[in-house]
N, C-alpha and C positions, 0 to 999 in steps of 0.2 A: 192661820197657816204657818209651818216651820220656815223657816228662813236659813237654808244651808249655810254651814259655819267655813270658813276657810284660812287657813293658814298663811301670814304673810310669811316672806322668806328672809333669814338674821331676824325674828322676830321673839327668839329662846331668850333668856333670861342672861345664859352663857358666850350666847353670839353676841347679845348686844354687848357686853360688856368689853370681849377679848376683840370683838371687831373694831372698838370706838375711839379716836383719837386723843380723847384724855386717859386713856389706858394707854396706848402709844406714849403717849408722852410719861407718864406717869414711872412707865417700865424703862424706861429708854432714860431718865431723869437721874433712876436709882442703877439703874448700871453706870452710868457718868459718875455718882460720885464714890462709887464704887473700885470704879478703874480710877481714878486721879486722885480725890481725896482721900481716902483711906492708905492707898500706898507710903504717901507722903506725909500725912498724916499724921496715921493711925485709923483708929476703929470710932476713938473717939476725939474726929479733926475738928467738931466746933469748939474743943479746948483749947483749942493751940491759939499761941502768942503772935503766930508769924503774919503779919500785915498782908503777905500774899494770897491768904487765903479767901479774904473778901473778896478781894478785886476778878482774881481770875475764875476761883468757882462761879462766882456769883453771873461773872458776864458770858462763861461756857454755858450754866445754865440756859440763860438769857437766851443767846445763841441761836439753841439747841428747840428751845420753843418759837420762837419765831421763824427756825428754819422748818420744824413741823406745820408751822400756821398756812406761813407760805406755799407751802407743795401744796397743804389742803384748798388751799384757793384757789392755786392755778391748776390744780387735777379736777376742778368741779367748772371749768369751762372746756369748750368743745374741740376735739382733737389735739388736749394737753397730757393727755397721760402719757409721758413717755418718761424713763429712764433718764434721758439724756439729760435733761434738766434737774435731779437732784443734784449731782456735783457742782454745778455753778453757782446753785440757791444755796446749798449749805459754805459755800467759798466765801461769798459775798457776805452770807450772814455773820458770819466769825471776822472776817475782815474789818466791816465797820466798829464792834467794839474794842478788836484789838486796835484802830486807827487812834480813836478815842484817847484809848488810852496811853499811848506815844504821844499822842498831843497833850495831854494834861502831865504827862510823866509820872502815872502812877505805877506801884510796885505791883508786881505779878510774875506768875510763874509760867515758863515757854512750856515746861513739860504738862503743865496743866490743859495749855492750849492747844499744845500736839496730840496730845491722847484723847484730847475730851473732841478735838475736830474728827481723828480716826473713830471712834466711837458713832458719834454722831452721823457720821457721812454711812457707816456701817447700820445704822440703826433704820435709817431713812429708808435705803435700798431693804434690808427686809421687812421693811414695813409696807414696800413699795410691790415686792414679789407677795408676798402672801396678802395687797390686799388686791391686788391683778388675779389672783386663782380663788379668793374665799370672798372677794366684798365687790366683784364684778355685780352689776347689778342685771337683773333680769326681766325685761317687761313682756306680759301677755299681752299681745294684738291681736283688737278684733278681725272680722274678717272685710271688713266693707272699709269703703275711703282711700286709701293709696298707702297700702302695706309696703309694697314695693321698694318705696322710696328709704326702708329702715332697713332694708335688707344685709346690706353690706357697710353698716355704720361702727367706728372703733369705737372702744370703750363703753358700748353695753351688748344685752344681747335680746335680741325681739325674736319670738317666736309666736306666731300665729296661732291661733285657737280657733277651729272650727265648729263648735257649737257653746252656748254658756254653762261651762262648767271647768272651772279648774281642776278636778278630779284630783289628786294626790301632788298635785306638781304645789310648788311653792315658787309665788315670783316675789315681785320688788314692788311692782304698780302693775296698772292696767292701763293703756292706750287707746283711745279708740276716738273713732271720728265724730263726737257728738250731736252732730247736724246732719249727720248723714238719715237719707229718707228709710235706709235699711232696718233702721233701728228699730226692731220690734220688742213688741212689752214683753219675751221671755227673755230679749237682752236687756231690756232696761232692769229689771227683777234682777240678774245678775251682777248687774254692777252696784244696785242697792245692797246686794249678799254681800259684794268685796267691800264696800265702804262702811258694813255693820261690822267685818272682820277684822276692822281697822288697816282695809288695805288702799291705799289712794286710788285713784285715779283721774285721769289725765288726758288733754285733748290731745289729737295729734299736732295740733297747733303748737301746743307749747312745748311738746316735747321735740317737734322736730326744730324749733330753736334752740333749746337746750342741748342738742346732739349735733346737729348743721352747722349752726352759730350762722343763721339766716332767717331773716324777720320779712316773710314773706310781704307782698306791698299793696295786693291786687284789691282786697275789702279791706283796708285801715278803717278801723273805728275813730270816731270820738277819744274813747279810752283809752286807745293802745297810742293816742297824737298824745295823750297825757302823759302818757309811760317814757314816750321819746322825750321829754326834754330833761337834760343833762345837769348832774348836780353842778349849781352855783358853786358851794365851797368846793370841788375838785377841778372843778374848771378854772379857778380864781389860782387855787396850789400848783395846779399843773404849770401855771401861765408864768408863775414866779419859777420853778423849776427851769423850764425853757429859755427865762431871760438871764436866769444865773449861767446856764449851760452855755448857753449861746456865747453871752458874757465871757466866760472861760475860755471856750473852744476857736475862735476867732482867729485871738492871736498865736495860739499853736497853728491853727491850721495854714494862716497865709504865706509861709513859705512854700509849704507843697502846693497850695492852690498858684500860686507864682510859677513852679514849673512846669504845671499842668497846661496853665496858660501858653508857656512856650515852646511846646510839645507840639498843642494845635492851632497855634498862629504860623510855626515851620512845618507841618502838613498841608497846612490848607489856608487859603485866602479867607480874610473875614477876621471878623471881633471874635474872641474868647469867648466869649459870653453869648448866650442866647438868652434874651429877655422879651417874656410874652405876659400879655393880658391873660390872666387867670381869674375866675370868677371865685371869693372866697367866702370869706366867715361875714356873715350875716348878708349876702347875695354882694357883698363889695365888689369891686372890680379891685385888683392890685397887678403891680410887672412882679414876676416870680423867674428868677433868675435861675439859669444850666450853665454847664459846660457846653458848649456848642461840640456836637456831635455828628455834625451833618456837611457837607459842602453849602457854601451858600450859593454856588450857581445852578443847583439840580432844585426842580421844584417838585411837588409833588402832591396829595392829597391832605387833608385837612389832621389826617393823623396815619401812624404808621400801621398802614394794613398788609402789609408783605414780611414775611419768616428773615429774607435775605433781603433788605433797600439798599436799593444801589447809590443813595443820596449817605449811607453812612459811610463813614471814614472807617482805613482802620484802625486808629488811635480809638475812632468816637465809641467799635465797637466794644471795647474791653471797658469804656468807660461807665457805658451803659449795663456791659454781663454783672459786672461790680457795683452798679449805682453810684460811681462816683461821680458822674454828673448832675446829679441830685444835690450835691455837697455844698455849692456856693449860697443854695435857700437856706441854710445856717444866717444871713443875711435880713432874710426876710422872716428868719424866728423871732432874731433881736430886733424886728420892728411892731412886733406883734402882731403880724400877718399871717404867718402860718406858724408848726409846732412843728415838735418831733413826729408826737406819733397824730393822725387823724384821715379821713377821706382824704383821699389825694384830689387836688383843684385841678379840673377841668378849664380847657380855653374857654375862653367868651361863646365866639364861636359856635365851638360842641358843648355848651350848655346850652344854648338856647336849639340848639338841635334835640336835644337831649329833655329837655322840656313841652318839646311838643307830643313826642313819643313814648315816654317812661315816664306812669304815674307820680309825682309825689315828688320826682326828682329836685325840685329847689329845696326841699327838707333836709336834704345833707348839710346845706350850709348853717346850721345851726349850732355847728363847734367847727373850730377853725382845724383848717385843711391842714393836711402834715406833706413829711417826707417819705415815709411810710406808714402802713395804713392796715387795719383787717382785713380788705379785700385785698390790697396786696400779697401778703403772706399766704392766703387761702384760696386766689383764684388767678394772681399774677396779672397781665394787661387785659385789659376790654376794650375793643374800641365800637364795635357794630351792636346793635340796639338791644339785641338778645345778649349779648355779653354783658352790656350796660343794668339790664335789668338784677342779673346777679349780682353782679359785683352791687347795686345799689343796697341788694337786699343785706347782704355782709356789711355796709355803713351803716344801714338803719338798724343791725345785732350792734355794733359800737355802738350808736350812739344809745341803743336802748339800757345798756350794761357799761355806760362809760364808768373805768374805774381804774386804780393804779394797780391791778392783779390783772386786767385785760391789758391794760399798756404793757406791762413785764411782760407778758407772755408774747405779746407784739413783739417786742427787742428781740426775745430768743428766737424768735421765728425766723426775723430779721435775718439775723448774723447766720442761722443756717440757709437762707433766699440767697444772700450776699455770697456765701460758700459754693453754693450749687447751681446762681446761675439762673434759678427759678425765677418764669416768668419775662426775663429780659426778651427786647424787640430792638 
């Protein structure tokens, strides 16, 4: 019997090429030395005598490819595609070499660096808009399983198919609930057509991690307990990162942390400092240190479950809108207790709360706890059991993808939560 043929979408000869990042690069490469070397140059600048031309082509190139690398890896995690973040990535990438190079004192040229960054920051952004309108991807979803949930998802686009047949349309993949009891053999024959086609397909399992940036917790396999644990070598780098930073930032920070202290010692009665049992990295118990935020004569529930508490101060409120009370666990990075970035550590307490009621919940503690966290960025506080269970699900997407393109993406989230406010209690 024939087996219908079907079309994947960017699947032309032409699309794949004008769509793919080593074309991006490639073009983007030869307009840089285009605009910089040639002017100053010539036509033919690998003649030239002049000692600047190594140093600065060579590390604009640089640059310019690792600032493409980077957008590529952080626009293939979930709810990254935005705008906002080429101008920082391309900032930072030129930064570090030219830093480099002021520390070693080699020769180079500014106009080389000013043109080849306008360039660059130019090249990103329409690589950025034309791959949002031509390289947006598009999946077929079946119709059985929880379509639903894809409905109003950024950065792809799912459209429902009510019988097996893609007819004229051209997607990206296929989606579909594989266990579902629906599945009948004229849909199964179907998605054998799409995968003779050379067209993937995909559970909704995976892809609504891939899209959610949430690793469902309800059926953990065996497999997927394999998948959770976190690379050694980045856990080992991260760890030297945090104790250098920490190391660094310390003694900057204790003068401010000095006034902050006496800000809330003349508001309100009580220590600076609020220091609580926190359950962390590998189920430890440690004290994880705040800014005290609260009266200490008003008591209250085990965690903040009111919009407005009347136990916060209003010095503590703006400290909290801002996370600057978060700031003195800098303390407990440099003891290698907590990080920058990771789950945020729960009381004693409310873990062992939290453990009777939320599958799986001791498994977070398998990478040490931060100051900020994936589920902060993405879902802001939890404190009630059905909150818990999200927010766990968003720990168990880190730790499944722990890496230094999800942490970056962490930071920027950060600095816009810290802007807006988001999530504070």
């Amino acid at each position: 019997m024939e087996v219908k043929e079907y079309t994947r979408r960017h699947s032309r000869w032409f699309e794949r090429i004008l769509l793919s990042y080593s074309f991006q690069f490639l073009s983007g490469g030869f307009v840089l030395i285009l605009c910089t070397a040639v002017p100053i140059w010539g036509w033919r600048f690998w003649d030239s005598e002049d000692p600047n031309i190594i140093t600065s082509l060579v590390a604009c190139l640089l640059s310019f490819l690792i600032s493409t690398i980077s957008l590529r890896n952080l626009f293939r995690l979930p709810g990254s595609e935005t705008v906002a973040y080429i101008l920082p990535v391309t900032t930072i990438c030129f930064a570090i070499p030219i830093g480099l190079i002021l520390v070693f004192r080699a020769t180079y040229s500014i106009q080389v660096f000013v043109v080849g960054f306008c360039i660059s920051l130019l090249w990103c952004y329409i690589g950025y808009f034309l791959g949002r309108r031509y390289r947006l991807v598009r999946y077929a979803l079946l119709p059985f399983g929880e379509p639903k949930e894809f409905e109003h998802t950024h950065g792809a686009l799912f459209q429902v198919i009510e019988k097996p047949d893609l007819e004229s349309q051209r997607f990206n993949a296929i989606v579909a609930d594989l266990n579902s009891s629906e599945m009948t053999p004229s849909w199964e024959k179907f998605l054998a057509a799409c995968t003779l086609s050379r067209i993937p397909v995909y559970s909704t399992k995976k892809i609504r991690e891939a899209v959610l940036g949430r690793v469902k917790i309800d059926h953990l396999s065996e497999n997927e307990f394999g998948s959770l644990l976190p690379s050694s070598f980045y856990e080992i780098t991260k760890r030297c990162f945090d104790f250098l930073g920490a190391l660094i930032l310390i003694p900057l920070l204790l003068p401010f942390f000095i006034l902050i202290s006496l800000i809330i010692r003349l508001e309100s009665k009580g220590n600076a400092f609020f220091v609580q049992e926190r359950m962390g990295y590998r189920g430890r118990i440690f004290k994880m240190i705040k800014f005290r935020s609260m009266y200490t004569e008003l008591r209250g529930s085990g965690f903040t479950n009111e919009k407005e508490d009347p136990r916060i101060t209003k010095f503590g409120k703006i400290l909290r809108k801002y996370r600057i009370d978060e700031l003195p666990q800098i303390f407990n990075i440099f003891l290698g207790q907590m990080s920058f970035i990771g789950p945020r550590p729960e009381s004693y307490e409310l873990s062992q709360w939290y453990e009777r009621d939320v599958p799986f919940f001791a498994y977070r503690h398998i990478v040490r706890p931060g100051i900020t966290g994936w589920a902060q960025v993405e879902q802001g506080y939890a404190a009630e059991v059905d909150g818990m269970k999200i927010k766990l699900q968003y720990d168990f997407y880190y730790i499944k993808n722990f890496s230094f393109w999800l942490d970056l993406l962490i930071v920027f989230k950060t600095v816009k939560t810290i802007l807006t406010g988001f999530g504070a209690r």
